[in-house]
C-alpha positions as CSV (number, residue, x, y, z in Angstrom):
1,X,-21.4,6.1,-48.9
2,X,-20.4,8.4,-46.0
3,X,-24.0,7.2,-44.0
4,X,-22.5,3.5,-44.3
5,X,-19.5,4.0,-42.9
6,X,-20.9,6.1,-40.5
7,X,-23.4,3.4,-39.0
8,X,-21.0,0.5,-39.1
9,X,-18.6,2.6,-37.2
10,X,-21.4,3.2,-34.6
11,X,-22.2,-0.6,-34.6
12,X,-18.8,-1.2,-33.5
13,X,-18.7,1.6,-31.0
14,X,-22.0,0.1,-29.3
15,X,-19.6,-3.4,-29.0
16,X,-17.2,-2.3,-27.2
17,X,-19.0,-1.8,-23.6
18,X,-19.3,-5.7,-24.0
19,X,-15.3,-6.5,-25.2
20,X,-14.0,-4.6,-22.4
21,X,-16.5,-5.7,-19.9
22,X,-15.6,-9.5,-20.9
23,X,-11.5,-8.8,-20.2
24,X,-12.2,-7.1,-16.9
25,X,-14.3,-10.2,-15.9
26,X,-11.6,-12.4,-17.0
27,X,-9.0,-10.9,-15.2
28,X,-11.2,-10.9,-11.8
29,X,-11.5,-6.8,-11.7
30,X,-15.0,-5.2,-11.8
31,X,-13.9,-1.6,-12.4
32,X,-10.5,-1.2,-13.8
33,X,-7.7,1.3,-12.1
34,X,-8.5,4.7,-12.4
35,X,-6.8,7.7,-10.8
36,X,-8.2,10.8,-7.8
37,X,-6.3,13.3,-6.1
38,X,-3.6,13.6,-8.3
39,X,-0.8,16.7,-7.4
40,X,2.3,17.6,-8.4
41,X,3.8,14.8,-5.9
42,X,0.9,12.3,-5.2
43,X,-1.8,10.4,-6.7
44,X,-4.7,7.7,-5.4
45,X,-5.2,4.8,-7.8
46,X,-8.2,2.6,-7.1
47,X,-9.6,-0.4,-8.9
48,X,-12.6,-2.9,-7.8
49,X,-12.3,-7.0,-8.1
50,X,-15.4,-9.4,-7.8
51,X,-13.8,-11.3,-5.3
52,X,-12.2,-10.5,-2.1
53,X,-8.2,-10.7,-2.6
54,X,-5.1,-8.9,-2.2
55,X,-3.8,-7.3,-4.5
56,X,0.1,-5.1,-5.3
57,X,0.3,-2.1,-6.9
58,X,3.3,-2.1,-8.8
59,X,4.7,1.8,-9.9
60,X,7.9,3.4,-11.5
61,X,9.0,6.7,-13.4
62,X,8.9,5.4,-17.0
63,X,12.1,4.1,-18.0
64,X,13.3,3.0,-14.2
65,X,14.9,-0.4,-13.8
66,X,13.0,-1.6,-10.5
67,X,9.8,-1.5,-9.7
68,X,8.8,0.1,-6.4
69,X,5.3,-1.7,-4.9
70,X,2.6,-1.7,-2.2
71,X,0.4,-4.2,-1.1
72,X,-3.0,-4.3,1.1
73,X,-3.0,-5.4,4.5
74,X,-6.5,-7.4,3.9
75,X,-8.2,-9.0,0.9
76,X,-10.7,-6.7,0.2
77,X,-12.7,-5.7,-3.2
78,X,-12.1,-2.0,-3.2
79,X,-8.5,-1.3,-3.7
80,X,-7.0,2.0,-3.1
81,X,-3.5,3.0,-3.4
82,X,-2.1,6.4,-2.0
83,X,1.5,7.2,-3.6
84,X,3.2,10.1,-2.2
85,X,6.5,11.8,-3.0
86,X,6.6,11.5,-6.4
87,X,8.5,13.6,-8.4
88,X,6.9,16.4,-10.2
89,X,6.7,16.5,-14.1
90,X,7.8,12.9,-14.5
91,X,5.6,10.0,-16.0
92,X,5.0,7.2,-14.5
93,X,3.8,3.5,-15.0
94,X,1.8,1.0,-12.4
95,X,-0.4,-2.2,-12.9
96,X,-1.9,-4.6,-10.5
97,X,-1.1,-8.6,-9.7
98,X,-3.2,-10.8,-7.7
99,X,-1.4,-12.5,-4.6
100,X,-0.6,-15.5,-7.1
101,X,1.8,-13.0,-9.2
102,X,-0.6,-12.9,-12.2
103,X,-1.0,-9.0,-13.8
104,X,-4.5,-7.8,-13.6
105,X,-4.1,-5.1,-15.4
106,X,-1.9,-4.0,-18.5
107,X,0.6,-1.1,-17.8
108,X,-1.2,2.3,-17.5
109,X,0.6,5.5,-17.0
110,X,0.0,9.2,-15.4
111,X,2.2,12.4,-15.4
112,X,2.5,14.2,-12.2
């Protein structure tokens, strides 16, 4: 019973590439945001899109009422966002919208 269980769990495992792949696609982002350089006051989020575009970063400490952004100067398809002063030990969330105000991204969050 156990070696069932254990191959249909690896059959959907394989699938899963393909799901994401196919909502990263939709959305117009190639590689979704992922974080470098993070310190105890700063982080770097990138991302990729298929097409050249603008895109806003959108960030706050979890639980804030407004939401702080910062926005490219060109349309480009590498996307790169350098937030500084944060403050230490606190979580935080960000996503990404297109120039047209549509969210490319679900909320993701990072501690500093």
């Amino acid at each position: 019973m156990k070696k069932i269980q254990t191959v249909g769990l690896l059959t959907l495992l394989s699938l899963l590439p393909f799901v994401s792949q196919a909502t990263l696609t939709d959305s117009g982002l190639t590689i979704e945001p992922y974080l470098q350089r993070l310190t105890k006051h700063a982080v770097t989020i990138l991302a990729r899109t298929d097409e050249a575009q603008t895109v806003t970063l959108y960030y706050h400490k979890v639980g804030a009422a407004n939401w702080k952004s910062k926005t490219e100067d060109d349309a480009d398809t590498e996307h790169r966002y350098r937030l500084t002063s944060l403050k230490r030990g606190y979580e935080y969330e960000y996503y990404l919208e297109n120039s047209s105000g549509e969210a490319l991204t679900q909320i993701h969050t990072f501690t500093t």
